[in-house]
C-alpha angles and dihedrals in degrees: 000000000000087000088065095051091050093051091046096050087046089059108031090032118237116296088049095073122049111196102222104011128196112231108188098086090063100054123079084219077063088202122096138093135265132288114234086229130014117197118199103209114176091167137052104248083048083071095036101054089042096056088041081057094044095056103037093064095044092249116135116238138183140185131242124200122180088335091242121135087016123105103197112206128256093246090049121228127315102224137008124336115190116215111216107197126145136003134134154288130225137188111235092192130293095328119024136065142194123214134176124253090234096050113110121244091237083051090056094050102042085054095046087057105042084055097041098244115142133208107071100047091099088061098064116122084038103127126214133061127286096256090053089054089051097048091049098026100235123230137197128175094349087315123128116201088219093077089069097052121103096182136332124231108214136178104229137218096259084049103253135127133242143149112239118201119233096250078064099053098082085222113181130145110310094357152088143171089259094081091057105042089038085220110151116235108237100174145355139211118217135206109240151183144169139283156157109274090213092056100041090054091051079052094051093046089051098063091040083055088048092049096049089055090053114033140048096246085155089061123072100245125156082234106258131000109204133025117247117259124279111236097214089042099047140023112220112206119263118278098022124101124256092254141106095229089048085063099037089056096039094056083056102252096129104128103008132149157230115164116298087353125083141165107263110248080219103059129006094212092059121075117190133201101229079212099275095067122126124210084245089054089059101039088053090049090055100056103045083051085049087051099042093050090050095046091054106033109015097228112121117219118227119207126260095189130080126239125222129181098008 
């Protein structure tokens, strides 16, 4: 494991890669345990060389956005994991952009406004980077980021480059291509218009005010646990709503607790760490949401989030 490190600090130059890193901080869940070698990759060949690295020398090795919708686990994370944070946006004539991979959802927007350019303005207050909304397809208010997306640019598992359309991208509610091909997303292109500044940041703070009302944005949450029901998958019981926190609050799991987690009185698809939860707290408390909803109503919850480390 040291040989890695030292291949990595020989090609990224020592102050990009931290030996036992701790990876808490950088979740919104804000629990886990370290990673053996973090890697802070603000480019794109900063991703590339250190998954190359990673696999040269037979070490596993993942990639972390923002840290929403991810539970890292207690003992951290055994390899490489590659930080994705930063990066630009560009302008490809009257009606496309680019955008990085690292760049963070709220960036996008902010930059979108400020230059009149409308299509991504209802998605402010979504956290995350560009390259995590991709991978999960994001979705707000029956919304799926994917319908903006023009083509991804992703990094793939025999280290090579290419652009996938977005025909190709297998995007459905919750899901990509991404999470079967393992390829990393690097860039994205985005379907785009016009528009007032003035009215696209009343529509941005629109969503954010949406977004306050109905979920805990004080709390540290990793955004929602489970995916809502299919429809052609599950039968929700007359006279509840088709969604998870629906369920989760029905069966009567709203506020409650393992250790430092517990079910948002907010929202019953959110669980916060009230600042003294484990990875192993909120694990727990998903679970027991994931068996009382199935007990009562025989629909069984499938997880949103990403695991690491478990």
């Amino acid at each position: 494991m040291a040989d890695v490190g030292a291949a990595l600090r020989d090609a990224l130059h020592d102050g990009r890669v931290d030996a036992d890193a701790p990876l808490a901080p950088l979740t919104t869940f804000r629990v886990g345990g370290p990673a053996d070698w973090l890697v802070h990759a603000q480019r794109s060949d900063h991703v590339r060389l250190a998954l190359r690295i990673a696999r040269e020398h037979g070490v596993q090795a993942t990639v972390l956005g923002g840290g929403s919708n991810v539970l890292i686990a207690d003992a951290g994370f055994r390899g490489v994991v590659v930080r994705v944070h930063g990066g630009e946006a560009i302008a490809l004539g009257a009606s496309r952009i680019r955008a990085d991979a690292g760049l963070t959802i709220n960036g996008l927007v902010r930059w979108t406004i400020s230059r009149g350019i409308s299509g991504v303005e209802m998605w402010a207050g979504t956290p995350g980077t560009i390259g995590g909304a991709i991978h999960g397809n994001a979705h707000f208010k029956g919304r799926l980021i994917g319908e903006l997306i023009e083509r991804v640019e992703v990094f793939s598992a025999d280290g090579g480059d290419r652009w996938i359309e977005a025909a190709e991208m297998e995007f459905a509610y919750d899901r990509s291509r991404l999470q079967r091909t393992r390829e990393v997303a690097l860039s994205a292109e985005f379907r785009t218009g016009r528009g007032d500044p003035a009215v696209l940041r009343q529509t941005a703070r629109e969503s954010l005010a949406f977004r306050k009302r109905t979920q805990p944005l004080e709390s540290s949450s990793a955004g929602c646990i489970f995916q809502n029901p299919d429809p052609a998958r599950e039968r929700v019981p007359d006279g509840i709503p088709p969604s998870a926190g629906a369920l989760v609050d029905r069966a009567g799991l709203k506020g409650a607790r393992e250790g430092g987690a517990r079910v948002s009185p907010t929202h019953g698809n959110f669980i916060v760490n009230d600042g003294s939860a484990t990875a192993g707290d909120i694990r727990r408390l998903i679970e027991r949401c994931r068996t009382a909803v199935r007990e009562r109503f025989g629909v069984e919850l499938r997880e949103e989030i990403v695991y690491l480390g478990f």
